[in-house]
ROVOGU-293842 format. One line per field, with one value per residue (C-alpha): residue number from 0; residue in three letters; x, y, z. Coordinates in pm, whole numbers. Layout:
! residues N
seq [NUM,...];
type [Ala,...];
xx [X,...];
yy [Y,...];
zz [Z,...];
***
This chain:
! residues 405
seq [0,1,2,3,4,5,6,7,8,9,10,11,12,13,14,15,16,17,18,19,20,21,22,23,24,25,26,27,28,29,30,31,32,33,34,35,36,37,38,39,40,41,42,43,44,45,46,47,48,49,50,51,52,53,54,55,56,57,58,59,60,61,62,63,64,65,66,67,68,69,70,71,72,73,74,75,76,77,78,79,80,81,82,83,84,85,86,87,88,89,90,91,92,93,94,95,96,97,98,99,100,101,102,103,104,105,106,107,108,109,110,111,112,113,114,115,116,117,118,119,120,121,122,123,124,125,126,127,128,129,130,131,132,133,134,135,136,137,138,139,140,141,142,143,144,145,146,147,148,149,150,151,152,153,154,155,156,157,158,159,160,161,162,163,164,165,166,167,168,169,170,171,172,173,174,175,176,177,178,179,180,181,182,183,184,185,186,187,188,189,190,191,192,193,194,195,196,197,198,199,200,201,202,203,204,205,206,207,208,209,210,211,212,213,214,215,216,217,218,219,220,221,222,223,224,225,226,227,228,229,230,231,232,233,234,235,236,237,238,239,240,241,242,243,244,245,246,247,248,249,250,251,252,253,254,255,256,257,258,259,260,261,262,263,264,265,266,267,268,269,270,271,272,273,274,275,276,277,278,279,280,281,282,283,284,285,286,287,288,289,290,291,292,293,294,295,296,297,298,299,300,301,302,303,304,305,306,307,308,309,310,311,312,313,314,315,316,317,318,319,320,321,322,323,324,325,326,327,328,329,330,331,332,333,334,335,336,337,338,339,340,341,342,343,344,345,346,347,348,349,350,351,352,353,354,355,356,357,358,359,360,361,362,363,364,365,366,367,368,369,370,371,372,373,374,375,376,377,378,379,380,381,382,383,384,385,386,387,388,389,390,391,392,393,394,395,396,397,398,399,400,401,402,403,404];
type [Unk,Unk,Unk,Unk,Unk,Unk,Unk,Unk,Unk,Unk,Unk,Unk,Unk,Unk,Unk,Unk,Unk,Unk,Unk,Unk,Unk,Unk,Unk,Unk,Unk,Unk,Unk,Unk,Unk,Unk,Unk,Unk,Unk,Unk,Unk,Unk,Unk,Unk,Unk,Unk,Unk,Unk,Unk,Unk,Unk,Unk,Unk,Unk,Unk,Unk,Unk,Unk,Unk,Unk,Unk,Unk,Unk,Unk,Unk,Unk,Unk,Unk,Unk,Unk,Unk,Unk,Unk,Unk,Unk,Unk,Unk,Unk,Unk,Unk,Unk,Unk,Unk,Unk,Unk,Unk,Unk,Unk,Unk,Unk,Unk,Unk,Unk,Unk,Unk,Unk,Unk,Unk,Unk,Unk,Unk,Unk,Unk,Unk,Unk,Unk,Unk,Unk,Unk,Unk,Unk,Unk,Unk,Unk,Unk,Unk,Unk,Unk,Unk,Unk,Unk,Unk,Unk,Unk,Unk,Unk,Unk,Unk,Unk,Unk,Unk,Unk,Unk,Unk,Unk,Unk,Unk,Unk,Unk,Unk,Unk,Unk,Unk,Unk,Unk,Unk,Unk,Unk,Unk,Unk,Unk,Unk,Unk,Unk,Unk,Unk,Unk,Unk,Unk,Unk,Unk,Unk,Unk,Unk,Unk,Unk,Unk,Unk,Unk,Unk,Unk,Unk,Unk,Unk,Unk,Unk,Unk,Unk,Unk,Unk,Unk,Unk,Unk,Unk,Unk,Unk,Unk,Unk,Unk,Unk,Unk,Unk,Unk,Unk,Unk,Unk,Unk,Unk,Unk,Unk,Unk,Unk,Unk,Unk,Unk,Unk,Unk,Unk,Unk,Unk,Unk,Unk,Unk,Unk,Unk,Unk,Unk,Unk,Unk,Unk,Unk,Unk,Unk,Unk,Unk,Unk,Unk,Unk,Unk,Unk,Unk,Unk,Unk,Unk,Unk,Unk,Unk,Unk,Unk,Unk,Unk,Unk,Unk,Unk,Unk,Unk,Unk,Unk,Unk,Unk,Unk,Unk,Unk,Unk,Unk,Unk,Unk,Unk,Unk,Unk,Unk,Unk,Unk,Unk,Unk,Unk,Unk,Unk,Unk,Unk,Unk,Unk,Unk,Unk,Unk,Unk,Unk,Unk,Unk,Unk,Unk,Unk,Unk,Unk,Unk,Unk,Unk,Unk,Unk,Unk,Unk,Unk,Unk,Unk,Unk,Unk,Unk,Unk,Unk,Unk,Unk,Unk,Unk,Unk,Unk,Unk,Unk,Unk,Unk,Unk,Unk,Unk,Unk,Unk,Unk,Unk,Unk,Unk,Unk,Unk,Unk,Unk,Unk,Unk,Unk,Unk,Unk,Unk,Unk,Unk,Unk,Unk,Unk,Unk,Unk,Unk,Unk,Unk,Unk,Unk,Unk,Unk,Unk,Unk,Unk,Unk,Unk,Unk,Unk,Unk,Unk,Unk,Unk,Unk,Unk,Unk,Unk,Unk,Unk,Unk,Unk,Unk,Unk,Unk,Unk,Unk,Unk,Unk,Unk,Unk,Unk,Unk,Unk,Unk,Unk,Unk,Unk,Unk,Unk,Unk,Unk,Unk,Unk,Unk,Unk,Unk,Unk,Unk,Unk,Unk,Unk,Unk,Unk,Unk,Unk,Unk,Unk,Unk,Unk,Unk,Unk,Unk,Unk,Unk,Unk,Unk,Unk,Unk,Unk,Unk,Unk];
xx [14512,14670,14601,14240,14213,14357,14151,13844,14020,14010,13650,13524,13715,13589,13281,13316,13407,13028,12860,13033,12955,12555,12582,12807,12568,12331,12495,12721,12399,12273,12468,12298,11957,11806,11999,11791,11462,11515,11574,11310,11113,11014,10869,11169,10969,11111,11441,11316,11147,11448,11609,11333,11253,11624,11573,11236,11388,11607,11365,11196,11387,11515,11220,11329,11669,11733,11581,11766,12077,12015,11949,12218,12484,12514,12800,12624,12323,12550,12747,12396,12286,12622,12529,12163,12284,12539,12214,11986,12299,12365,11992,11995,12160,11903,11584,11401,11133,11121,10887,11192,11411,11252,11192,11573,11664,11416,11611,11906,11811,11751,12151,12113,11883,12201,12422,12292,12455,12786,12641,12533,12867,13054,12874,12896,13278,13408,13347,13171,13462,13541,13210,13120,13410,13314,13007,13118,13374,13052,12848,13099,13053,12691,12824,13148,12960,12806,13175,13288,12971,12946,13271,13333,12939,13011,13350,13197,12890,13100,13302,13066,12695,12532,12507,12865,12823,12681,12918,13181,12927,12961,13319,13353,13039,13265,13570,13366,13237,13579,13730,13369,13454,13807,13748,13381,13445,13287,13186,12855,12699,12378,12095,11705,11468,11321,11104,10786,10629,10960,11062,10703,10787,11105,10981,10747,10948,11198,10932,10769,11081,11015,11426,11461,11205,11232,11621,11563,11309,11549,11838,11631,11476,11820,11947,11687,11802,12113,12003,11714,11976,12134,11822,11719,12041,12090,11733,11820,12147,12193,11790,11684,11963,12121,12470,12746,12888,13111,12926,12724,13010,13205,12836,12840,13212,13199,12842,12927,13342,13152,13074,13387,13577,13342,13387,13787,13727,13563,13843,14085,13890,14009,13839,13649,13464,13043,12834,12564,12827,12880,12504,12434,12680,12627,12217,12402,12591,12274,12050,12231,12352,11987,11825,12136,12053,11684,11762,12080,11944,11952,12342,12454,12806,12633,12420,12642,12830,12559,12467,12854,12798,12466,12671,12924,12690,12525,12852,12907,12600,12480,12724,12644,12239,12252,12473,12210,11942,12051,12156,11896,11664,11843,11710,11887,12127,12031,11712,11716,11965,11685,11429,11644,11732,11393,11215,11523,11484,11080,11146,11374,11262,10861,11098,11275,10910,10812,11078,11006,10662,10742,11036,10826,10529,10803,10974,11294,11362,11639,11405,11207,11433,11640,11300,11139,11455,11394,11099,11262,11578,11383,11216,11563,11707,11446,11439,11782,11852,11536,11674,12023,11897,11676,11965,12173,11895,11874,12260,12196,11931,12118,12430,12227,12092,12163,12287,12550,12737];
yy [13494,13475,13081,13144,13437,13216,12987,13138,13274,12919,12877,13199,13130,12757,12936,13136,12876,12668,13020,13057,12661,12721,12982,12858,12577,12789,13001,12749,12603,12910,12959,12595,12620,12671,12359,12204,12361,12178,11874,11821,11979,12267,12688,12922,13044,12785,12902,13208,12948,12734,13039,13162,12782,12748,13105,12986,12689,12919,13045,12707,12626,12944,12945,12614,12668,12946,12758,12496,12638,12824,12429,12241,12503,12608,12397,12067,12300,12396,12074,11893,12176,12126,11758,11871,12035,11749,11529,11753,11812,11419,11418,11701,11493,11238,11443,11289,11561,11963,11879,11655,11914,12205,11984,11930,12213,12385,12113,12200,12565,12500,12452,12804,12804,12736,13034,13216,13012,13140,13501,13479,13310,13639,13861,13743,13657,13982,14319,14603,14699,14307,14185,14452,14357,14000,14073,14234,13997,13716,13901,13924,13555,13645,13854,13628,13352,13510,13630,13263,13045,13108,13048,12750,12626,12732,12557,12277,12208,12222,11963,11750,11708,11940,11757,11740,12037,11924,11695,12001,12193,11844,11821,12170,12144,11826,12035,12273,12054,11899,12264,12370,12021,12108,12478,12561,12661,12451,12660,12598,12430,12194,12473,12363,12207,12468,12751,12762,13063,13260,13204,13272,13615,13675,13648,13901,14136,14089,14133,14446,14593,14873,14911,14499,14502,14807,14754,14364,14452,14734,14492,14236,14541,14626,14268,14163,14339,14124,13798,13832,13942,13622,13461,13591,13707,13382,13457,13843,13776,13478,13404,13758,13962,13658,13766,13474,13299,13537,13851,13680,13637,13965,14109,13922,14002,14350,14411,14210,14326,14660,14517,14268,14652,14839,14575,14580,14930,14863,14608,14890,15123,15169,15101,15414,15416,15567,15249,15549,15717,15395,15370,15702,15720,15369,15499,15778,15535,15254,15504,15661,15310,15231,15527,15538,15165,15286,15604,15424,15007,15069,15075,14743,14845,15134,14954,14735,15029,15139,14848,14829,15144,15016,14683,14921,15089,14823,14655,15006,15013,14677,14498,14802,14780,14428,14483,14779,14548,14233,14433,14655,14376,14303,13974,13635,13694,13322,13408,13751,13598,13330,13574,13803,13471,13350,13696,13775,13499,13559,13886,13816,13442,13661,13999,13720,13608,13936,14013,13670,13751,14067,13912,13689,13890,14138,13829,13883,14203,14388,14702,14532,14460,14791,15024,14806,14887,15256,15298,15037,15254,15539,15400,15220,15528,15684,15377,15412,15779,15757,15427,15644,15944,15786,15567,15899,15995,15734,15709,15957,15765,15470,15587,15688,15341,15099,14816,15127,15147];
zz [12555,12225,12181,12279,12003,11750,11821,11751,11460,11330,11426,11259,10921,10933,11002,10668,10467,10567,10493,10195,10097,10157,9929,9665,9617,9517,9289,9124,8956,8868,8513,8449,8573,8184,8164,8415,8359,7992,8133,8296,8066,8296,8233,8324,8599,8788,8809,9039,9229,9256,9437,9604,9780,9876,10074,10187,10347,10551,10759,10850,11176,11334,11590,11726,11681,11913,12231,12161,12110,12481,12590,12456,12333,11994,11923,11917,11721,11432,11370,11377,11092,10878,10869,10760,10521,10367,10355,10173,9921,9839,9722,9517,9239,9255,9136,8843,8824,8867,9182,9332,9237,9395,9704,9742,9727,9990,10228,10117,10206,10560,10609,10605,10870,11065,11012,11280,11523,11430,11404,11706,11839,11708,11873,12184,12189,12026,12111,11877,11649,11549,11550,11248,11079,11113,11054,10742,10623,10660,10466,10212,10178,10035,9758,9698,9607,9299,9230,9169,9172,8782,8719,8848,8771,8427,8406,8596,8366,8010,8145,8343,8437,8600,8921,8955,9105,9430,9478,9506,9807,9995,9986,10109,10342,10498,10532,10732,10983,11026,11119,11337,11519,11619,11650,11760,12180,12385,12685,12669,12967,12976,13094,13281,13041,12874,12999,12735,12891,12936,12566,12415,12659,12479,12129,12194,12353,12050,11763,11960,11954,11661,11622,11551,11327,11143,11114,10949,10751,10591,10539,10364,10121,10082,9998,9776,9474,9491,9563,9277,9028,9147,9060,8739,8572,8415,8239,8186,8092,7822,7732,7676,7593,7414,7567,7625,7949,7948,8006,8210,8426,8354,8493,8827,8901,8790,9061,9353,9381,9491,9778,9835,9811,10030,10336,10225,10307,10645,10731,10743,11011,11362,11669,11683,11395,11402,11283,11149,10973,10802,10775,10610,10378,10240,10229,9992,9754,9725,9623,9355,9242,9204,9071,8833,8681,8605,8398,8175,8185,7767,7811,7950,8081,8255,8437,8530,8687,8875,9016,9124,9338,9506,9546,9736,9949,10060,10162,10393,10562,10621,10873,11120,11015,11184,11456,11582,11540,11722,11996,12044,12212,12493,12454,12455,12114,12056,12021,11891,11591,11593,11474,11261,11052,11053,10955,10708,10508,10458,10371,10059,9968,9906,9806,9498,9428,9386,9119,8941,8877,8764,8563,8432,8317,8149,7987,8192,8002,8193,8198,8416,8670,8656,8718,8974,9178,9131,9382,9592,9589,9697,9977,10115,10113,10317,10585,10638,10713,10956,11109,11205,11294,11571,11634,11742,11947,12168,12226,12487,12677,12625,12783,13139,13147,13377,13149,12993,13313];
***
């Protein structure tokens, strides 16, 4: 028992470390994407599309993915999508134009596409308790990227070209599939060639569940936020407040720790702990992190604080958002991860968009970012205390069913 535990131990930090590469090779160009928009003699615009293409190609192969992971085991599905994602990375580099560019990098987006696998490995070899703090610890990989993606792409392009930095997400992205080689279990068995009718059957029952969908659309609005200040700080940042590297970095360490502290915090829980109490009191902390960075965005250092608590709550609530949702299907998890991948990434790659254009008509002013999140903030706020309290309301039910006992 204790070999086979650390053995998956090994596969879900291997695991990690690809989730964190995806991600790290998006936000280690970020500090140089004005660098790259100049190059090739591109608007700035494009930087929001750079980010919002890479999400975009995310959500291009989760529908296909899931039945085939339930046909020929998701091992053989992920180390095919690490090697995907090596591919796309090696031709990043090579872009001669914004167009090739852009193009890249919505491949290289679809390694992404991938990381559901794994979720969906976790949750069905560990129970509740250390599949939320998985859960949580993975997500951290989202928000640690941005931590030490602009440091080291900083460091990386006022030493070398910015295209070095690709070659860094490949050597990593290698490392991983070494480690998901060894690691990955292997009890996956060759299943019957694929029912059409029966899968077309469980997407439906999977999207007409109101507690999936309602529960992924809330943890993309709660996400985007985040991963369009990834996006556009660069812009906010160093073109229109004319701050340093520096800040710009001190400003991505300061927001995203709240969240690397809040799943600390989770880490630390025992067994027993109530995934809505988690929910609600997250709900608490993001909206008053949000509403906060609307009234006092004049104040830099403020801000910046506020958007450190709404980092924080959001690191509370959401590893407990998704477990609710992917198991309240009763579906395949293949396929139910399948669809929360596929549906999450639409939501935030058009949710970044969003914030571009608005960036964009605003000139990237930091006002315009910090009051759009107000209503947002609002509205989040609102979704999740609904999404618990009917949560606690069907425990009851749940408990008399048959699949409880």
């Amino acid at each position: 028992m204790f070999e086979k535990r650390t053995h998956l131990l090994y596969f879900s930090l291997f695991f990690i470390l690809y989730e964190l590469t995806v991600y790290l090779s998006n936000d280690m160009i970020m500090p140089a994407m004005p660098q790259v928009v100049r190059e090739f003699q591109a608007s700035n615009r494009h930087i929001g599309l750079s980010l919002s293409l890479f999400i975009l190609g995310g959500s291009m192969l989760q529908i296909f993915l899931g039945p085939i992971a339930e046909r020929v085991g998701k091992r053989k599905v992920m180390l095919a999508g690490v090697a995907l994602y090596l591919v796309a990375t090696l031709l990043v580099p090579f872009s001669a134009t914004i167009g090739q560019f852009l193009t890249a990098r919505f491949f290289q987006g679809m390694g992404s596409c991938f990381i559901f696998i794994g979720y969906a490995a976790i949750h069905e070899l560990f129970n509740d308790a250390d599949a939320v703090k998985l859960t949580a610890m993975l997500s951290n990989t989202t928000v640690f990227a941005p931590l030490i993606g602009p440091v080291v792409g900083s460091a990386v392009i006022s030493m070398f070209p910015w295209q070095s930095i690709f070659g860094i997400g490949f050597v990593l992205g290698c490392i991983a599939w070494l480690g998901l080689f060894t690691f990955m279990p292997r009890t996956e068995t060759l299943k019957p060639p694929a029912d059409l009718a029966a899968i077309r059957a469980s997407y439906l029952a999977i999207v007409r569940n109101k507690k999936f969908m309602s529960g992924i659309l809330i943890a993309a609005l709660a996400i985007t936020p985040l991963t369009a200040w990834i996006g556009l700080s660069p812009l906010i940042i160093m073109e229109h407040m004319g701050q340093s590297y520096g800040t710009y970095i001190l400003y991505q360490l300061v927001i995203f720790s709240g969240f690397i502290l809040s799943t600390m915090a989770i880490q630390q829980l025992g067994d027993g702990f109530s995934l809505t109490r988690l929910i609600r009191q997250g709900a608490a902390l993001a909206v008053v992190g949000m509403l906060g960075a609307g009234l006092v965005y004049r104040h830099g250092h403020l801000f910046i604080v506020c958007m450190f608590i709404f980092s924080a709550g959001f690191g509370l609530f959401n590893g407990a958002l998704i477990r609710l949702s992917l198991t309240a299907t009763g579906v395949s998890m293949n396929l139910t991860s399948s669809a929360m991948s596929l549906l999450y990434c639409v939501y935030i790659a058009a949710g970044v968009e969003i914030y571009n254009l608005v960036g964009a008509y605003f000139d990237y002013s930091l006002a315009s970012y910090a009051l759009f999140n107000v209503p947002l903030g609002v509205v989040l706020g609102i979704c999740l205390m609904r999404f618990a309290r009917n949560h606690d309301g069907q425990e009851p039910a749940l408990a008399q069913s048959p699949q409880a006992e």
